[in-house]
N, C-alpha and C positions, 0 to 999 in steps of 0.2 A: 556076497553075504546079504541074507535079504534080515530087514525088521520082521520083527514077529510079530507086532502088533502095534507098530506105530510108536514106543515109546524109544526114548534112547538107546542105543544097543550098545555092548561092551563085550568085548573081547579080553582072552586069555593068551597071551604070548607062549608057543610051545615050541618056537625053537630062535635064534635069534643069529643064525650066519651071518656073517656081514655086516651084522649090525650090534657090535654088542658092546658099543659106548651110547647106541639110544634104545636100545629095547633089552629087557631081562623076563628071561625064562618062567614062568608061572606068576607073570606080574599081571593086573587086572587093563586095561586101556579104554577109553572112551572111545570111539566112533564118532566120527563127522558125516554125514552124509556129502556123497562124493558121485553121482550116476556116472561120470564118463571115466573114473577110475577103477570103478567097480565093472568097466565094461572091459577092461585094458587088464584085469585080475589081481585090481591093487586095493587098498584100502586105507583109508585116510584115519590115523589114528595121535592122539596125541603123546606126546612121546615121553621120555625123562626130562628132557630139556623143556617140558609146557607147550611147547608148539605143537604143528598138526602136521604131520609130513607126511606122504608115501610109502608104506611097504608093500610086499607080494604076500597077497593071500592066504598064500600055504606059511608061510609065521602066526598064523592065529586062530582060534578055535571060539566061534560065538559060544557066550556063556549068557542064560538068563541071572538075571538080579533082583531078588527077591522085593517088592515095591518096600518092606518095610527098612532094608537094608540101601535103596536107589539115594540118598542123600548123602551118604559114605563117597559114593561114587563119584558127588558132582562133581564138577570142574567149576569157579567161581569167574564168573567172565565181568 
């Protein structure tokens, strides 16, 4: 999953096998940047539980966020 432009990227959950006490089906997710995950076809995202863990790639479909809408999104660290 590449950035489109450098800014935070966010991901749509479209299927969630294996995983469905931390990830729900058309649920929005933030993005970590991860290169050596993203080389392995995983992607670091944070989950229900607030943390940032591993999934496979094919769970997720990049979704742009509108800059006026990107504060909904944040995560407060």
């Amino acid at each position: 999953m590449k950035r489109r432009n450098g800014n935070s990227e966010h991901v749509v959950c479209v299927k969630n096998e294996g995983y469905r006490a931390s990830l729900v089906v058309r649920r929005i997710y933030k993005v970590l940047p991860d290169a050596e995950a993203g080389k392995r076809g995983l992607v670091r995202v944070i989950d229900e539980s607030g943390e940032d863990y591993l999934y496979p790639k094919k769970l997720f479909a990049v979704i742009e966020v509108p800059r006026t809408a990107k504060g909904m999104f944040s995560i407060a660290t």
